[in-house]
VEXDREN-214956 format. One record per residue: residue number from 1; residue in one letter; x, y, z of N, C-alpha, C in turn. Coordinates in steps of 0.1 Angstrom, whole numbers. Layout:
<recs>
NUM/A/X/Y/Z/X/Y/Z/X/Y/Z
...
</recs>
This chain:
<recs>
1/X/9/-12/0/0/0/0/9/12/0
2/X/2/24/-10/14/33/-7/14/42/4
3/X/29/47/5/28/49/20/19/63/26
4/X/14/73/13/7/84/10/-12/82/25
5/X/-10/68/26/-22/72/34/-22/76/44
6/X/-37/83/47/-29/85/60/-43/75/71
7/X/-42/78/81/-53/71/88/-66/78/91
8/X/-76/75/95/-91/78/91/-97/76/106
9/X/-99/86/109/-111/80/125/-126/79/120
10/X/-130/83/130/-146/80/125/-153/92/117
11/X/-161/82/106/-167/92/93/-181/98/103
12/X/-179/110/102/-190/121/99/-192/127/94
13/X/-192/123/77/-206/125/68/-214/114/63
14/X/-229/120/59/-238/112/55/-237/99/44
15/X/-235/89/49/-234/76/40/-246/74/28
16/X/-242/70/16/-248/69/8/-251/55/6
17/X/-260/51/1/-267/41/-2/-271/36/-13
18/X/-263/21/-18/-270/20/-31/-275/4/-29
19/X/-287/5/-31/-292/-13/-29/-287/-18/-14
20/X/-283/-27/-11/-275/-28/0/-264/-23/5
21/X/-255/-19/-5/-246/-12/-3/-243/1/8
22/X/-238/1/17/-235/18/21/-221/20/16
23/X/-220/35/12/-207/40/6/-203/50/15
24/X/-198/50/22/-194/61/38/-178/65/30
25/X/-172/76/32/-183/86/25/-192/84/10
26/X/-197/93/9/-202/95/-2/-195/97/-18
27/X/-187/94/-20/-176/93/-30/-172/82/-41
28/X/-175/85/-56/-179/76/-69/-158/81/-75
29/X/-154/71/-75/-150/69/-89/-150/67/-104
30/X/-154/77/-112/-159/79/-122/-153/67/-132
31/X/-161/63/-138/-159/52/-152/-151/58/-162
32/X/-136/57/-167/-129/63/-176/-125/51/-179
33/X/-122/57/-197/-119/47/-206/-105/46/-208
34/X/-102/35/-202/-85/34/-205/-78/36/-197
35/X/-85/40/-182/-75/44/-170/-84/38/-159
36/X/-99/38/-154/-100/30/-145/-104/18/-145
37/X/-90/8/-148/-92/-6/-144/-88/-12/-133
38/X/-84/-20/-134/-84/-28/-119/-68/-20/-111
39/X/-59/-17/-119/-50/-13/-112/-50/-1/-105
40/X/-56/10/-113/-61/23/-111/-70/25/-101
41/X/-82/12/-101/-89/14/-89/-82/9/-78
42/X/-70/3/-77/-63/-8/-67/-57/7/-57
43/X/-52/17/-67/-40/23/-60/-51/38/-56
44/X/-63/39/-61/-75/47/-54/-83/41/-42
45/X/-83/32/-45/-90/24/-33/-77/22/-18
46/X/-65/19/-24/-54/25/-13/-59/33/-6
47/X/-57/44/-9/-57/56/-4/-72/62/0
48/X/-75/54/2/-90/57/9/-91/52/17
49/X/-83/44/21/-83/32/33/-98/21/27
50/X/-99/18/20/-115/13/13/-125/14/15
51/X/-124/31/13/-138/35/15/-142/43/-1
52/X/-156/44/2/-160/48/-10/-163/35/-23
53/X/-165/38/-37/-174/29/-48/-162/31/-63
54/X/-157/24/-64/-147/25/-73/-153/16/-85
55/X/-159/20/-94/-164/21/-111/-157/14/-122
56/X/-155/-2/-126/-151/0/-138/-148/6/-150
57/X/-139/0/-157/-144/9/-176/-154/6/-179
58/X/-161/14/-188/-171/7/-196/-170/-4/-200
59/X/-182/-10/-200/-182/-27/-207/-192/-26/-216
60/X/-189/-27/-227/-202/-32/-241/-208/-43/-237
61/X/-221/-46/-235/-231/-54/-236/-231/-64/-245
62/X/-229/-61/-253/-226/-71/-269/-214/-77/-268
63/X/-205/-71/-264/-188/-79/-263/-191/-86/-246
64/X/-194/-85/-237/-200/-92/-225/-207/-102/-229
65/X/-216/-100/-237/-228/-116/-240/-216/-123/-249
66/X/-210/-117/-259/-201/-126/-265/-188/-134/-262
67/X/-186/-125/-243/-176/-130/-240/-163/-126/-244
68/X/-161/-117/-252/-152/-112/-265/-138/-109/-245
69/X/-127/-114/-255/-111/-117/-246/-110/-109/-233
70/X/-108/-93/-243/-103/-80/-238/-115/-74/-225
71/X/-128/-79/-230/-138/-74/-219/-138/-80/-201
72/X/-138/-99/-209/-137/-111/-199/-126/-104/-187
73/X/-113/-95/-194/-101/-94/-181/-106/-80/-179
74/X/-114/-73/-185/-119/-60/-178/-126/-59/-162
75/X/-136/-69/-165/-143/-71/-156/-138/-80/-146
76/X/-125/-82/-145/-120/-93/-134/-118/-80/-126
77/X/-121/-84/-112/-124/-77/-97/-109/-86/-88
78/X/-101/-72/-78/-95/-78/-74/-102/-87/-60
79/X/-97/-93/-52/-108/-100/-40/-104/-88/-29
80/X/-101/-81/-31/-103/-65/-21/-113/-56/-25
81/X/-120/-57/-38/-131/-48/-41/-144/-50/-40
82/X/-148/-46/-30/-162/-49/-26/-168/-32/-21
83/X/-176/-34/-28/-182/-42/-38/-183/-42/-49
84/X/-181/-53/-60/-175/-48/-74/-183/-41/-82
85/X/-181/-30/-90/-193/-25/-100/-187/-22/-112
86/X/-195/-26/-119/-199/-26/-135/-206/-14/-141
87/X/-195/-4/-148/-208/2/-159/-204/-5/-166
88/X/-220/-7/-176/-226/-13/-188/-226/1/-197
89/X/-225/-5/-208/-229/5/-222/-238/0/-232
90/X/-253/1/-236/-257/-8/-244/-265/1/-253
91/X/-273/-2/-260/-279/5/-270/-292/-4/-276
92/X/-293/-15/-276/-307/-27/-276/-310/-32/-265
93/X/-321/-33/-260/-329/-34/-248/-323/-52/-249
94/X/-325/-54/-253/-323/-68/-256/-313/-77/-249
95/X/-300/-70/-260/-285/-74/-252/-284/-67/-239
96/X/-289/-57/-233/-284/-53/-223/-293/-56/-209
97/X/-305/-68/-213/-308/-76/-207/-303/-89/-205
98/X/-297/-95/-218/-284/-105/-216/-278/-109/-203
99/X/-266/-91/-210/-254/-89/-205/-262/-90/-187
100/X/-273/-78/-184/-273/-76/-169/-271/-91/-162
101/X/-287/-100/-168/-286/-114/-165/-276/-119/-163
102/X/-267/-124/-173/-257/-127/-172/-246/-127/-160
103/X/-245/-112/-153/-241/-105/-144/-243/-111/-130
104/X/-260/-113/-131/-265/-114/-121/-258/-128/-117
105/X/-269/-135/-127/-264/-153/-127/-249/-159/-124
106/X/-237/-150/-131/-227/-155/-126/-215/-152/-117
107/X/-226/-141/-105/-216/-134/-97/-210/-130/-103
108/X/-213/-118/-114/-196/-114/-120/-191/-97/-114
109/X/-206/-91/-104/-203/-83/-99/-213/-74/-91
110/X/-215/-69/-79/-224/-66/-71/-232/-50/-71
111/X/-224/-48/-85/-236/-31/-85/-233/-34/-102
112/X/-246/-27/-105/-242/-25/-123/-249/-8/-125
113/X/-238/-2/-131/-243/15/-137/-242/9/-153
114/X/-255/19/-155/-258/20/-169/-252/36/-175
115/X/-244/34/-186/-235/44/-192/-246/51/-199
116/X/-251/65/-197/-256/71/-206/-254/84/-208
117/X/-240/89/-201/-229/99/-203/-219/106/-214
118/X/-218/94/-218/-202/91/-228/-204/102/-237
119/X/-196/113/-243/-201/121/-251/-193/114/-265
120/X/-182/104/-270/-178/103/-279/-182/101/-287
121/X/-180/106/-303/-183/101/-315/-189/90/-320
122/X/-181/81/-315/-181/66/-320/-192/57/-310
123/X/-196/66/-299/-205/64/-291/-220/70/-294
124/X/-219/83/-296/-234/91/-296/-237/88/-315
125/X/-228/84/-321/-234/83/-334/-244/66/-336
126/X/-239/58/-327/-246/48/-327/-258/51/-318
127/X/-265/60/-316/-271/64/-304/-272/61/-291
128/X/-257/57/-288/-253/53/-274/-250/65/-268
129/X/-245/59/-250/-240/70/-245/-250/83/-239
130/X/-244/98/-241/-254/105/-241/-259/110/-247
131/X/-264/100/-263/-272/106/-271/-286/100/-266
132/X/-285/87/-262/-295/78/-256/-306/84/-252
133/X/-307/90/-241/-318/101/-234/-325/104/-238
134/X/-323/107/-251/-330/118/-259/-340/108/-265
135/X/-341/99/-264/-352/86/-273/-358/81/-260
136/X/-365/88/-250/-371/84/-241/-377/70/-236
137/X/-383/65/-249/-391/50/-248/-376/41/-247
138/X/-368/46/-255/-356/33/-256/-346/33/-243
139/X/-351/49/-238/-339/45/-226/-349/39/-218
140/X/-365/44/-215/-369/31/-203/-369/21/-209
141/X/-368/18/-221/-372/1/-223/-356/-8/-218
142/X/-341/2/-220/-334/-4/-216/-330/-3/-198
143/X/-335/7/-194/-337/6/-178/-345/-3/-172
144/X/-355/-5/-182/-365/-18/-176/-357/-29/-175
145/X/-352/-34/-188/-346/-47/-184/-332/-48/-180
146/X/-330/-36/-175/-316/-40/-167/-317/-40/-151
147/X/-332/-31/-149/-333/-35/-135/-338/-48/-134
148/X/-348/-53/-143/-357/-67/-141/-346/-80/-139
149/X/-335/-73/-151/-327/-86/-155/-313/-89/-140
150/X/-317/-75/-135/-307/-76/-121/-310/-84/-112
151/X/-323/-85/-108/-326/-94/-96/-323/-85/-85
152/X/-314/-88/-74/-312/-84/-58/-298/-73/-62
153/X/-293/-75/-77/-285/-62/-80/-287/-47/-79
154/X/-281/-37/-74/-287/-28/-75/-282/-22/-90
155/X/-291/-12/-96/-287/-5/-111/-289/11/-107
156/X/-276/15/-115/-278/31/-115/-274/31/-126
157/X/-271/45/-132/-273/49/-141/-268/67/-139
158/X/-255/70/-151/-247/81/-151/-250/84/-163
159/X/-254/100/-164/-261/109/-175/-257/121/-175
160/X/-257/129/-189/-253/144/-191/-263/149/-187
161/X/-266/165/-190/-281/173/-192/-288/166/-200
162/X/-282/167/-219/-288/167/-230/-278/169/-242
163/X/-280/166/-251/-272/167/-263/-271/184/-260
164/X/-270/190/-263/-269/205/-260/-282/213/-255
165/X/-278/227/-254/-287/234/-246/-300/234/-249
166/X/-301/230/-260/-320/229/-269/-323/215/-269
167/X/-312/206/-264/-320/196/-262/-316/190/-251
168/X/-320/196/-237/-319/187/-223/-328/173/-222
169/X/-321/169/-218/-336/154/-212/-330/152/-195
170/X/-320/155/-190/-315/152/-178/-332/150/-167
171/X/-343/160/-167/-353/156/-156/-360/144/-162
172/X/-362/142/-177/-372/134/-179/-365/119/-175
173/X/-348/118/-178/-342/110/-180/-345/106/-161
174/X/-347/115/-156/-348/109/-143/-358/103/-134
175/X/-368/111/-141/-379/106/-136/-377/89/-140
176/X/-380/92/-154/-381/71/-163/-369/66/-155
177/X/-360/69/-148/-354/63/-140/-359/58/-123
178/X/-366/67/-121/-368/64/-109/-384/60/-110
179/X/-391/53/-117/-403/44/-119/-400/30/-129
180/X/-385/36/-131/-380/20/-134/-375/13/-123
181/X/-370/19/-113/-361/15/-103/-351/14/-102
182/X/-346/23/-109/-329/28/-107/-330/34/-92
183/X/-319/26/-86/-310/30/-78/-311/45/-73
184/X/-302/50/-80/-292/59/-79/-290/67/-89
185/X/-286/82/-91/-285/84/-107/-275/96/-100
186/X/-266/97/-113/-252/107/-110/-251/113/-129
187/X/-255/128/-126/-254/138/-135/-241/144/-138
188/X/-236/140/-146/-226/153/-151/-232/167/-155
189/X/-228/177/-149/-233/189/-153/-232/194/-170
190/X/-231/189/-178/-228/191/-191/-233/188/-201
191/X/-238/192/-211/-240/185/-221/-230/175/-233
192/X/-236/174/-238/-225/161/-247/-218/169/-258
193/X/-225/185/-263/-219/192/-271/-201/198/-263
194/X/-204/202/-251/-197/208/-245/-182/195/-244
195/X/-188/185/-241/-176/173/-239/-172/173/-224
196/X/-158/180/-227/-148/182/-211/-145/200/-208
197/X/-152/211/-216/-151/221/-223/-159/228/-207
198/X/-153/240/-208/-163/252/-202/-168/247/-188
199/X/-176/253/-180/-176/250/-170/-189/241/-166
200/X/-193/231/-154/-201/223/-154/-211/228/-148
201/X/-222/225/-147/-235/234/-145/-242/229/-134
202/X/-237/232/-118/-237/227/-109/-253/229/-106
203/X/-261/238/-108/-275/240/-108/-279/228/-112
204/X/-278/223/-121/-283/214/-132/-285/203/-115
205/X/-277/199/-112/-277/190/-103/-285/190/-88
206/X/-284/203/-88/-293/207/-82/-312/203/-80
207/X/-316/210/-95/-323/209/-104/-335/192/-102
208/X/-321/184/-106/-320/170/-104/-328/165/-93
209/X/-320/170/-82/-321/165/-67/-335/167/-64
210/X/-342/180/-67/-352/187/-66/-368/179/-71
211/X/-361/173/-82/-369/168/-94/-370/153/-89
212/X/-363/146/-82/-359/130/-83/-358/134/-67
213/X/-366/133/-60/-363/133/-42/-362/119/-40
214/X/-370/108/-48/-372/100/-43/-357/88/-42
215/X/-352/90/-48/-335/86/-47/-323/94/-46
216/X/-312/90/-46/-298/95/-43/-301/102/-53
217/X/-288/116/-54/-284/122/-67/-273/126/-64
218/X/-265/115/-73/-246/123/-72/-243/134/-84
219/X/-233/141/-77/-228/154/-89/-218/149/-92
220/X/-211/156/-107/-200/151/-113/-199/161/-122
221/X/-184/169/-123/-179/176/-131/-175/189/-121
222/X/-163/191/-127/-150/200/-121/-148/198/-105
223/X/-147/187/-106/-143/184/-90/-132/182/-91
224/X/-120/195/-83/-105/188/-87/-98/190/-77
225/X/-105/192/-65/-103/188/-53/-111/188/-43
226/X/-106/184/-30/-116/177/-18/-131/187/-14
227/X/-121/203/-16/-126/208/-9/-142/211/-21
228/X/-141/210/-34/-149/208/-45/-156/201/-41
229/X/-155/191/-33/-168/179/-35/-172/183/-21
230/X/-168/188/-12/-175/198/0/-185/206/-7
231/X/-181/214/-13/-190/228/-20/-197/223/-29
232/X/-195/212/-36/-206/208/-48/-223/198/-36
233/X/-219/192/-28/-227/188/-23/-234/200/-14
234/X/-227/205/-6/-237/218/0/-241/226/-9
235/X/-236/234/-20/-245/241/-29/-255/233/-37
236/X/-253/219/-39/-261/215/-47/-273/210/-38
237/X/-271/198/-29/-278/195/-16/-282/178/-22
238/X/-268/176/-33/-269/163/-37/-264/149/-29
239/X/-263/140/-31/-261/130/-20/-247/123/-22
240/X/-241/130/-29/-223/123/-28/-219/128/-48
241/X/-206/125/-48/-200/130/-57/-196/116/-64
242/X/-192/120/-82/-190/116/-87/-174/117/-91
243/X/-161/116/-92/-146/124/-92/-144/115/-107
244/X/-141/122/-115/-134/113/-128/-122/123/-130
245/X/-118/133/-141/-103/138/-144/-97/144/-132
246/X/-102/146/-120/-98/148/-107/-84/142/-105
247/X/-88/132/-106/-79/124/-96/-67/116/-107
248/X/-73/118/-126/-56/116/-132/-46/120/-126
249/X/-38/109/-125/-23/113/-116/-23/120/-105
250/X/-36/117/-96/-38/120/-83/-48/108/-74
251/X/-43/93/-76/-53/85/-66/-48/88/-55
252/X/-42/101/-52/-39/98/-35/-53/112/-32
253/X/-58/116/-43/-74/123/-43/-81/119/-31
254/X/-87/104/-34/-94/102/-26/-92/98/-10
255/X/-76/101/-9/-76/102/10/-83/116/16
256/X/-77/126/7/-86/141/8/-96/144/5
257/X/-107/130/-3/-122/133/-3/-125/121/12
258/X/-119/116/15/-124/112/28/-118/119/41
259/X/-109/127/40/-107/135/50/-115/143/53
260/X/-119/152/39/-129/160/40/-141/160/46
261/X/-148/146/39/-163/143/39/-163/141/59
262/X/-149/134/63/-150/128/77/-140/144/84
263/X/-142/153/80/-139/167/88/-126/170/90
264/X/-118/161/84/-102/164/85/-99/178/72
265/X/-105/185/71/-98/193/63/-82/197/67
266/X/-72/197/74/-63/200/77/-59/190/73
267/X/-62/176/69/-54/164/65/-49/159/52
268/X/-54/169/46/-50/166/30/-36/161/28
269/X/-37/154/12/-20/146/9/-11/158/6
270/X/-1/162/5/7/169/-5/17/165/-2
271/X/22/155/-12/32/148/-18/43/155/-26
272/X/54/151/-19/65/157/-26/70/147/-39
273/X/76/153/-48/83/145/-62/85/131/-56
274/X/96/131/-47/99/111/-41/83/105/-42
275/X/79/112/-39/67/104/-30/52/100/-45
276/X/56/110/-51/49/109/-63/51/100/-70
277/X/67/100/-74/76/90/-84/74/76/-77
278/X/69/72/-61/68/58/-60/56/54/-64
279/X/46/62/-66/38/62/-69/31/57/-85
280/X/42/69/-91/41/64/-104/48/51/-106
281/X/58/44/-102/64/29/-104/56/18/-98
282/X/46/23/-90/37/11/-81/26/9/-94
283/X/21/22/-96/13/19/-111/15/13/-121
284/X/26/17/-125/32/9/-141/33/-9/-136
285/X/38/-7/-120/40/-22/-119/27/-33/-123
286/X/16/-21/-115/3/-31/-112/-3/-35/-125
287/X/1/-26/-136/-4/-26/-149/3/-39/-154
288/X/14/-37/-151/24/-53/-160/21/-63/-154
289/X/18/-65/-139/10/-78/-134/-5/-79/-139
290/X/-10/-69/-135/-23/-74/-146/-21/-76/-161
291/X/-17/-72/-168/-16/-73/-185/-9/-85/-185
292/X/1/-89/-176/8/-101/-175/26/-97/-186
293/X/26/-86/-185/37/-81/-197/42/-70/-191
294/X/54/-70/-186/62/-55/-178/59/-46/-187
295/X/65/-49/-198/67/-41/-209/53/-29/-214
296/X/45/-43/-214/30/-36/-220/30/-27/-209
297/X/29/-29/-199/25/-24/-188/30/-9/-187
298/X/39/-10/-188/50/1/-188/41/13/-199
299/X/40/6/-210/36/13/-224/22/18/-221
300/X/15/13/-214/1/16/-210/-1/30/-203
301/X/14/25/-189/13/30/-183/16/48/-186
302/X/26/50/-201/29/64/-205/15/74/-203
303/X/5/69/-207/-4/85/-209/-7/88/-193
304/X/-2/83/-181/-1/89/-170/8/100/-169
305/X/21/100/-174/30/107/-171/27/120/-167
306/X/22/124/-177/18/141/-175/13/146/-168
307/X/3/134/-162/-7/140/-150/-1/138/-139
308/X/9/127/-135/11/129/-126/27/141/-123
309/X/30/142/-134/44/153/-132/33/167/-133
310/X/27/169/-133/15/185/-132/24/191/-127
311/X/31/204/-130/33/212/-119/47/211/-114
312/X/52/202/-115/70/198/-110/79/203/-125
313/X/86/208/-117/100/214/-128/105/204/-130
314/X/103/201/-138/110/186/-153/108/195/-167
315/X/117/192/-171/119/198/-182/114/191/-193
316/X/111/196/-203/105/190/-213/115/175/-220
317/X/125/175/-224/132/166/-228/131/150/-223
318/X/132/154/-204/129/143/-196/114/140/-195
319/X/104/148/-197/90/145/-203/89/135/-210
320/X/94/139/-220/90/130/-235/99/116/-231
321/X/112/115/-225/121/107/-219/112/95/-213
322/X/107/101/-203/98/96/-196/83/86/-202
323/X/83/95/-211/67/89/-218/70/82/-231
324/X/83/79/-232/87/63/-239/93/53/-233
325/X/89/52/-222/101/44/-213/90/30/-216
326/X/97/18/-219/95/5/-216/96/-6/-207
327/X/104/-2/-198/103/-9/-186/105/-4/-174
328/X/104/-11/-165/106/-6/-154/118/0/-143
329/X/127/-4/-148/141/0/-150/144/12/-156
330/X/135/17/-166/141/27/-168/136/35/-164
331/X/118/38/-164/112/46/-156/116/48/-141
332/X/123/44/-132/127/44/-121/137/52/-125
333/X/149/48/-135/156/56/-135/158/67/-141
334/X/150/73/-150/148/85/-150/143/91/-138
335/X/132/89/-136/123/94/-123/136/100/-107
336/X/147/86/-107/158/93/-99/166/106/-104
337/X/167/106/-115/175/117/-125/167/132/-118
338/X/155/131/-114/153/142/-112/148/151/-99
339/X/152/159/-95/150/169/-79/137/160/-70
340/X/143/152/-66/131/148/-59/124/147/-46
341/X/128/159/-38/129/168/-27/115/177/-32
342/X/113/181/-46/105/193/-50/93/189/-39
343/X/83/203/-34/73/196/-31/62/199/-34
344/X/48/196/-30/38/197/-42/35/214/-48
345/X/33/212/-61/36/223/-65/23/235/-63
346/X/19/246/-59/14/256/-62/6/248/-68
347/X/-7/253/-70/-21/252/-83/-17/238/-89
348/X/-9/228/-87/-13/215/-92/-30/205/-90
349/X/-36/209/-80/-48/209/-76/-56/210/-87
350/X/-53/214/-98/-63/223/-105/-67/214/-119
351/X/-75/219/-124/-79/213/-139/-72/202/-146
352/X/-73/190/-147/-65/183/-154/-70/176/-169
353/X/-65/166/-175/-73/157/-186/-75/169/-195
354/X/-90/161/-200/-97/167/-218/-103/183/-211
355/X/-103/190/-222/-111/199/-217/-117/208/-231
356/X/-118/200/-240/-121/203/-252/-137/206/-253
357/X/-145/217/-257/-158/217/-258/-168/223/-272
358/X/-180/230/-272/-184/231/-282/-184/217/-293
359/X/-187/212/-292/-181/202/-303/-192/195/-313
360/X/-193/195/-321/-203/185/-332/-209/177/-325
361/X/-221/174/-322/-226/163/-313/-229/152/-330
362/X/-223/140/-329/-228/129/-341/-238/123/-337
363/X/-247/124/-341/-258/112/-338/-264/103/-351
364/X/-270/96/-355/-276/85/-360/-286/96/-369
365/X/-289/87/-385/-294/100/-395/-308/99/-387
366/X/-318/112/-386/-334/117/-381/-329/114/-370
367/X/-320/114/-361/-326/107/-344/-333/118/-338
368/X/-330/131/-340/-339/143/-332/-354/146/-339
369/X/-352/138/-347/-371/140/-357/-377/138/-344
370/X/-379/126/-334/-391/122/-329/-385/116/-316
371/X/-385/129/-304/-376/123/-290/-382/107/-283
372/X/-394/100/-290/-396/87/-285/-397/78/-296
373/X/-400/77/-305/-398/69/-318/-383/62/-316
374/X/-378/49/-318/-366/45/-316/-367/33/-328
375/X/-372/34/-337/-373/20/-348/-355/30/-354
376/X/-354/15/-357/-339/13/-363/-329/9/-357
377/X/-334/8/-340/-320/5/-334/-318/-5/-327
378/X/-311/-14/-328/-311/-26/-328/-302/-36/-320
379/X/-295/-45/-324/-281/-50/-320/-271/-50/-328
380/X/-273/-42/-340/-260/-41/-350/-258/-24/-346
381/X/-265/-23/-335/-257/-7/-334/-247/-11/-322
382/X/-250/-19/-313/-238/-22/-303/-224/-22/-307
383/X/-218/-13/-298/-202/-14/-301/-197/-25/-297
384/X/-191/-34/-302/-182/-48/-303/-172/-49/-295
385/X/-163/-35/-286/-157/-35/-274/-158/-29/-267
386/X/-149/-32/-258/-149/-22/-243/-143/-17/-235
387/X/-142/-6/-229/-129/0/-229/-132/17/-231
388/X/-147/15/-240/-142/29/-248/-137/29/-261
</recs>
């Protein structure tokens, strides 16, 4: 465990509740494509001392029922994660009663979120993701049978506003959630035009809460530190937080969203360079024991780099140095090559990841003709992997 944690007395804030589950504090690790897998959540879940709900990648529905390689080792849970959760991504009511079944049937994991967030291309053009919403009958017909097909599972379910500002569905999306029996539901403040762009629309969540009393409502978006998910739950008066680009090259994030939630504001991490750089070598390792390949591991492990050097005087040369390294030998030894006394930097706290916005929203030809009509969509719209 890294040595970054610190220890936790008793939590006083309000524990959140999903199905049986309690999540003390109230704290979601967000479903990212490509970064939270098992190792990612291993070294988040560290530093929480194991508290809080740590989120797979997305999983396609279609590549789940098919069993397809790459999905099979997504969904492997280490036997420290309890309790395991699955977002699902589906787009036919059909397969994504399969997949839940399937779930259920074979213990493969003890919470399932339904993806209907995702703003990507390759996502909202199949009318997945958060173009979904917007076809009202097809998103309850696929919340129906993911709650039905769950059994004693609990199902939630992570959503934008709306394809952009003229077309919200975030209340309607809530309500057909909460008379299907969703769980739980967690808003990103944003639309799907906006992406990672501009600022998140903490009202919106609000809004939510107001609208949907009858369950949880987590917030999500520009949380990029502890004291953020303090302020987003009191101004919003939502029931726990959602953290996704927060915590790139910061899982030691979530000791300071449990310090917070449990009143330690004075206990926050701030990590000097040593303490970062073991951090970064504990990662690359975890990745090459799970991939089963140092190497790969290593290579995976580059699109961390940047997040976690934020802010530290490294020069560009040892950057790029850094973000071709292949093994673990070398990454260590660069990583010694440099001041590693520095300590955490000024404004590193701040903004990290995509932040790209305004953007073309793709969707499927007529999908905005008729917000409940859904003929044409099928199981050849399902994306074939997972991951993102």
């Amino acid at each position: 465990m890294p040595t970054l944690t610190t220890p936790a007395p008793d939590r006083t804030a309000a524990p959140l509740r999903i199905g049986p589950h309690t999540v003390a504090p109230p704290v979601v690790l967000a479903p990212m494509a490509g970064i939270t897998n098992a190792p990612f959540r291993t070294l988040c879940r560290e530093f929480s001392g194991g508290k809080g709900l740590f989120v797979s990648e997305m999983i396609t529905t279609r590549a789940l029922v098919e069993r397809n390689e790459k999905t099979m080792q997504l969904i492997h849970f280490d036997a420290t994660e309890i309790p395991r959760s699955i977002q699902l991504y589906g787009v036919d009511p059909v397969t994504v009663g399969k997949a839940v079944r399937m779930i259920a049937e074979e213990d493969l994991a003890d919470h399932i979120d339904l993806n209907f967030g995702c703003p990507v291309p390759k996502v909202t053009r199949k009318g997945g993701g958060s173009a979904l919403p917007y076809k009202r009958n097809l998103l309850r017909a696929i919340v129906r049978e993911a709650v039905t097909g769950a059994g004693d599972l609990p199902v939630t379910m992570k959503m934008r506003k709306g394809l952009d500002d003229d077309h919200l569905t975030y209340l309607d999306a809530g309500r057909i959630a909460v008379e299907e029996g969703v769980t739980a539901i967690a808003l990103h403040g944003r639309t799907t035009a906006q992406h990672y762009g501009g600022t998140a629309d903490w009202d919106a969540i609000a809004r939510l809460k107001e609208h949907v009393p009858e369950i949880p409502v987590l917030g999500n978006g520009d949380i990029w530190s502890a004291e953020d998910a303090l302020r987003m739950v009191r101004e919003t008066g939502c029931d726990g937080v959602v953290v996704g680009r927060g915590c790139l090259g910061r899982p030691w994030l979530f000791a300071d969203l449990v310090a917070a939630f449990e009143g330690r504001t004075d206990d926050f991490v701030r990590p000097t360079l040593r303490e970062v750089a073991d951090v970064m070598v504990r990662h690359a390792t975890l990745l090459g024991e799970w991939i089963g390949d140092e190497a790969r591991g290593v290579i995976d492990f580059r699109k961390h780099v940047a997040w976690y050097l934020k802010g530290f005087a490294v020069g560009s040369e040892m950057r790029k140095r850094l973000a071709i390294t292949s093994s673990l030998e070398a990454l260590r030894a660069g990583l010694d090559e440099l001041d590693l006394d520095q300590p955490w930097p000024t404004g590193a706290d701040g903004p990290r990841g995509r932040t790209s916005g305004n953007n073309r929203v793709v969707l499927p030809d007529g999908w905005l003709k008729d917000p409940y009509d859904c003929a044409g969509i099928g199981e050849d719209a399902e994306l074939d992997t997972s991951g993102g």
